[in-house]
Structures are given as structure tokens and as C-alpha cells.
PAVO-522024 format. One line per 10 residues: number of its first residue (from 0); their letters; for each residue z, x, y of N, C-alpha, C. Coordinates in Angstrom, 2 decimals. Last residue first. Layout:
BEGIN
NUM> A> Z/X/Y/Z/X/Y/Z/X/Y | ... .
! end
This chain:
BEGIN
88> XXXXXXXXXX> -2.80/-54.44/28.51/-3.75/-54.89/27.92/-4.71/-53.52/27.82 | -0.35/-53.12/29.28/-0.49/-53.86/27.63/-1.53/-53.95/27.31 | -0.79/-53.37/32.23/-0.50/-52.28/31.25/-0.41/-52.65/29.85 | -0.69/-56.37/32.20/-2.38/-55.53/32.37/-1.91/-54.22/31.83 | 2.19/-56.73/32.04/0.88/-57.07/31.19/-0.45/-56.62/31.29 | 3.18/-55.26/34.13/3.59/-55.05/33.14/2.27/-55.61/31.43 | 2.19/-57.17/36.39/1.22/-56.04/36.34/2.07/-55.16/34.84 | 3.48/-59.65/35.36/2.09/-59.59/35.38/1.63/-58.10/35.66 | 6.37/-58.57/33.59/5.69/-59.09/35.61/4.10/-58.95/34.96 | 8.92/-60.17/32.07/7.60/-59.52/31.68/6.49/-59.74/33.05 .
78> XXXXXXXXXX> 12.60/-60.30/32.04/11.24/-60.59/32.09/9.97/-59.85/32.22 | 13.84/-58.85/28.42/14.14/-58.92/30.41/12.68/-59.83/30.73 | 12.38/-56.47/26.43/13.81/-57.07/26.79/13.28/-58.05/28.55 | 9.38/-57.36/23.93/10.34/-57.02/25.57/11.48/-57.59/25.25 | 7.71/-56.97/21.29/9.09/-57.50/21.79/9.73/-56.53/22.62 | 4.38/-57.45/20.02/5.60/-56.52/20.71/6.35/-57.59/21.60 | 2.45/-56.82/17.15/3.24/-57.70/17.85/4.54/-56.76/18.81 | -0.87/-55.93/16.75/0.30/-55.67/17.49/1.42/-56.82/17.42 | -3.35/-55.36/14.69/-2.60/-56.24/15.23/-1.20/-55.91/15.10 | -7.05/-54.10/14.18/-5.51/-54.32/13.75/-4.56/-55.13/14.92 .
68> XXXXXXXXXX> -10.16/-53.67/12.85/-9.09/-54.35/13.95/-7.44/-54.53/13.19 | -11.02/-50.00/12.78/-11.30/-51.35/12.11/-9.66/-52.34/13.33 | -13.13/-48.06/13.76/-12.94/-49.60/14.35/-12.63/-50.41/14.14 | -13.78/-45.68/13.10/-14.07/-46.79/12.37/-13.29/-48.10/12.64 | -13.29/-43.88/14.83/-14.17/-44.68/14.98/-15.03/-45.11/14.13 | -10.29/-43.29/14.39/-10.87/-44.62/15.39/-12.35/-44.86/15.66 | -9.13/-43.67/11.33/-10.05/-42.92/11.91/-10.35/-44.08/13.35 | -6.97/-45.46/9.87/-6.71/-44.61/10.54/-7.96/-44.11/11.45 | -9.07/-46.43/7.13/-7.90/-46.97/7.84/-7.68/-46.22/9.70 | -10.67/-43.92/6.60/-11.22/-45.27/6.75/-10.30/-45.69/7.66 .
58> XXXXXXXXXX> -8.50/-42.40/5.92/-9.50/-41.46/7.00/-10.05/-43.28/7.38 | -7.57/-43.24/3.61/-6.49/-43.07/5.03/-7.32/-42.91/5.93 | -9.47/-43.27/1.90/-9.34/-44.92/2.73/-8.28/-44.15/3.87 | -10.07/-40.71/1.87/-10.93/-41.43/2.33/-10.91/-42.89/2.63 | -7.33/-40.14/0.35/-7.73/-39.40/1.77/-8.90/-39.81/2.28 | -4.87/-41.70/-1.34/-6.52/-41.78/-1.15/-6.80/-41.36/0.30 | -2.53/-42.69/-0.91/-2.56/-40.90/-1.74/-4.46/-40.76/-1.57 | -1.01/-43.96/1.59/-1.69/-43.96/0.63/-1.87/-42.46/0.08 | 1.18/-46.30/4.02/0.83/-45.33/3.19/-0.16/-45.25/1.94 | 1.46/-48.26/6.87/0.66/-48.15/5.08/0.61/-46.78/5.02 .
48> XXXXXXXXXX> 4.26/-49.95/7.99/2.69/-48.99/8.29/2.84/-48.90/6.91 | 5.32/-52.47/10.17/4.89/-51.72/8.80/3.76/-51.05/8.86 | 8.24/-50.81/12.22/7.04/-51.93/11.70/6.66/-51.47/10.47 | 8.94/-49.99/15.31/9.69/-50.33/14.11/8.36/-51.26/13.77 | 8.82/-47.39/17.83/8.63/-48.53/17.69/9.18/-48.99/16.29 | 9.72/-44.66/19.18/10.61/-45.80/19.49/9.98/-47.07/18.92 | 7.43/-43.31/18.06/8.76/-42.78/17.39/9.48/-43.93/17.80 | 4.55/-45.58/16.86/5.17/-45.04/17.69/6.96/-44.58/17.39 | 2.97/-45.42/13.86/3.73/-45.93/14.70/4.38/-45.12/15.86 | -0.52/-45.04/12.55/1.14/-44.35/13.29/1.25/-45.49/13.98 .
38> XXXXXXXXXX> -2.40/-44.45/9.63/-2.03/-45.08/10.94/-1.06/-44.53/11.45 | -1.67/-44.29/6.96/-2.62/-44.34/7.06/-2.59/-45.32/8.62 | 0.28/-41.59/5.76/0.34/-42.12/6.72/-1.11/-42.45/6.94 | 0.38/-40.29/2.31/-0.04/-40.01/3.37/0.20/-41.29/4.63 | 1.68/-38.37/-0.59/0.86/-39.54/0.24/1.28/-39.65/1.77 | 2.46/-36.32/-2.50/1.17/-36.32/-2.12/0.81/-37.87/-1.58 | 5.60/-37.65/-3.93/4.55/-37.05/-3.43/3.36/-37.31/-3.35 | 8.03/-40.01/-2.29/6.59/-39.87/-3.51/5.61/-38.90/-3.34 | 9.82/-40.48/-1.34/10.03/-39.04/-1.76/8.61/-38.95/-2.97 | 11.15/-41.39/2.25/9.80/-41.74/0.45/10.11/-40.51/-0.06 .
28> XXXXXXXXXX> 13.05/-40.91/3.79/13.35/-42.33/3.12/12.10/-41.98/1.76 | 12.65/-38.62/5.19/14.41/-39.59/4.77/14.36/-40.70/3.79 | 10.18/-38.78/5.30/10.65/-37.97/4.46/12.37/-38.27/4.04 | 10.02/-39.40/7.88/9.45/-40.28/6.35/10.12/-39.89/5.50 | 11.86/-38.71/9.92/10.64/-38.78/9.50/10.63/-39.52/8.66 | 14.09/-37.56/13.30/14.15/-38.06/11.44/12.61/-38.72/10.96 | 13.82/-34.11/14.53/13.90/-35.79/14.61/14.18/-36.31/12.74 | 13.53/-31.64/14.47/14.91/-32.20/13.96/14.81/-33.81/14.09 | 11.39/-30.72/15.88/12.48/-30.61/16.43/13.86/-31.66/16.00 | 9.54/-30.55/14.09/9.99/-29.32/14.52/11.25/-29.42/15.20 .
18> XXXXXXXXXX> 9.24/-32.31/11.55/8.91/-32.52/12.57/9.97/-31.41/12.67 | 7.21/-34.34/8.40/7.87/-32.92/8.75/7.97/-33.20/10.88 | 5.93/-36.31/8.03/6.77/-35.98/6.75/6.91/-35.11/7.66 | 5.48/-39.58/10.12/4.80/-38.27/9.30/6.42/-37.76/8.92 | 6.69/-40.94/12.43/4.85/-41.63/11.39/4.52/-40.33/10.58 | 9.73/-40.77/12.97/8.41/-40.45/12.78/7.74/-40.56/11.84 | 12.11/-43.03/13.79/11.79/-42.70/12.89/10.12/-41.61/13.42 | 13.15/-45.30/15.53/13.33/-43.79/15.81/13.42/-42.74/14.71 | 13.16/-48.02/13.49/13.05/-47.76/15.00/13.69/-45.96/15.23 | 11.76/-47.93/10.32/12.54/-48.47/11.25/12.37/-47.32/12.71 .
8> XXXXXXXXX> 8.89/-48.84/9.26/9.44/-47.89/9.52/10.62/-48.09/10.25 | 8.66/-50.18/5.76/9.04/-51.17/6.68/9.32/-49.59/7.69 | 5.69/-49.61/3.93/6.97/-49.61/4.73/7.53/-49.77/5.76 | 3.62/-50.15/0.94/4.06/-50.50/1.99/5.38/-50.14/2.33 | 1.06/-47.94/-0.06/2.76/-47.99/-0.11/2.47/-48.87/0.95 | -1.62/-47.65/-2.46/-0.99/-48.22/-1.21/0.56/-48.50/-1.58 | -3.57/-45.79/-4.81/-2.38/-45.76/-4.52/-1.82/-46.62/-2.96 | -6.77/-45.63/-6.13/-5.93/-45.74/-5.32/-4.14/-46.44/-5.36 | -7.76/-44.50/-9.27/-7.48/-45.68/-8.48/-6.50/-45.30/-7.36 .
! end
């Protein structure tokens, strides 16, 4: 049976267990072996991403062309110019 982690990533964190140049990862915080990042967050973003130990739902989840739909929420500082939004879109 499959295995799903939920976690909250906080903000200047990396979407994976190891990184070359000393940033801070997953690895600060899970210590469960053998599981996996089923998606990424961006290093400056904060949210929940899913972890799993099942390498064919991470591949499912994660793979882009399996298409599956997901959902953004994002928080600006300052006002937001219309050509700032077509970059979003």
C-alpha cells in the first residue's frame, strides 16, 4: 500500500533531499526514508507539496504529461499592473 506525506514547505526551502550548494532541503525537516517529492515547489515559494514512497503515483502526480490539474494560490506585495498578470497567466 502506498504511503502519502503531507508538508507544509516553508519559504527558502528545496523540493528535494540533497543540494550542492548548501541551500536548506527536505531533509531538515523528514527523516522518513525512501520517499519522494511528488511535484515542486519553487525555492522562494511556501506550500503544500506531497510526498510519497510509491514511484508510479509520484511519476502519475508529477509527470507533465499526465496532465493532471492542480492549483496555485499566489500572494503579491504592492500593486499588480496588468502586464504583471499576463506574465502569470
Amino acid at each position: 500500500m502506498s504511503r502519502l506525506f503531507l508538508f507544509n514547505k516553508p519559504y527558502q526551502v528545496l523540493s528535494q533531499f540533497t543540494d550542492q550548494d548548501g541551500r536548506q532541503t527536505l531533509a531538515s525537516f523528514i527523516t522518513e526514508p525512501n520517499i519522494y517529492p511528488a511535484g515542486r515547489l519553487d525555492y522562494d515559494s511556501e506550500g503544500l507539496l506531497l510526498l510519497t514512497d510509491d514511484g508510479q503515483l509520484q511519476h502519475r502526480i508529477a509527470s507533465p504529461e499526465m496532465k493532471l490539474p492542480k492549483t496555485y494560490v499566489i500572494q503579491v506585495e504592492g500593486d499588480v499592473t496588468e502586464d504583471a498578470l499576463k506574465q502569470l497567466r
